[in-house]
N, C-alpha and C positions, 0 to 999 in steps of 0.2 A: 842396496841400502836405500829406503823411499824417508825422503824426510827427516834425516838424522836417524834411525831407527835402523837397528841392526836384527838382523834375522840369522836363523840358523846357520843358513848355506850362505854366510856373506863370508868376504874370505879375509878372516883375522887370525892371526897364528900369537901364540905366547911366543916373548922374546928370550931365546936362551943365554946364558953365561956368553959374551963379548960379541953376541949378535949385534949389530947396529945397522938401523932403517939404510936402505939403500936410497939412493936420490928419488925415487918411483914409487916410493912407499912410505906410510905417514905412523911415528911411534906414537900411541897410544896409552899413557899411562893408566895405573891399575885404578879402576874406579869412574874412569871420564865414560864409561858409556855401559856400567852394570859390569865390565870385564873384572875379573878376579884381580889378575896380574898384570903386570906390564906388558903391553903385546905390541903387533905392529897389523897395518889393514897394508892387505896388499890387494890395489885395487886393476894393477896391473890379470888380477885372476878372476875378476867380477865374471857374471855368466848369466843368462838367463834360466829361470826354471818356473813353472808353472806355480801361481798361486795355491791351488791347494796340495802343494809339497810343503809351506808355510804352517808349520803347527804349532810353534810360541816363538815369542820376541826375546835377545838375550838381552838386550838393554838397547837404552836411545841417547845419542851421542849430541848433548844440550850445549857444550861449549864452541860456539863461533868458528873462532880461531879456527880447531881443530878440524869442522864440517867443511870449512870453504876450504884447508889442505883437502884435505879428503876429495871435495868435489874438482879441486885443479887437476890433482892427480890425474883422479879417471878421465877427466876433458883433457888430459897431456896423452893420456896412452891412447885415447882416441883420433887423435891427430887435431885436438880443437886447444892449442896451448897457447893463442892468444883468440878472444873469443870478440874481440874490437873486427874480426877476421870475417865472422859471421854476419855481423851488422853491414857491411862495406858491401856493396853491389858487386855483380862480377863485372 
């Protein structure tokens, strides 16, 4: 996901019947980023893949809130979940 903006290969799933976002994973209600239905981004399964595998955008994810979960998340599965961590000399 570059900039709010969801691509094909980003890894969102619809939410099924008594599914609920696990701690690592951010619910995404239907509409907040072009999604049909209610889903959840599991960011725990981001991946790299080549630019021109990118053939249309399924929407772009404008609501704050939601992007800066979204970005903890992946900075949490990365090992970077306090980022004050970063700034601090070794």
């Amino acid at each position: 996901m570059h900039a709010g903006t969801l691509e094909p290969d980003d890894q969102v799933t619809s939410v099924q019947p008594g599914r609920f976002p696990h701690p690592f994973e951010v619910f995404l209600p239907a509409g907040a980023a072009g999604n049909p239905v209610d889903s959840i981004v599991l960011p725990h399964q981001i991946r790299t893949i080549s630019a021109g595998r990118l053939r249309q955008r399924y929407g772009h994810l404008n609501d704050t809130t939601l992007r800066r979960e979204v970005a903890e998340k992946i900075l949490g599965h990365l090992g970077f979940s306090d980022l004050r961590e970063v700034e601090e000399e070794p």
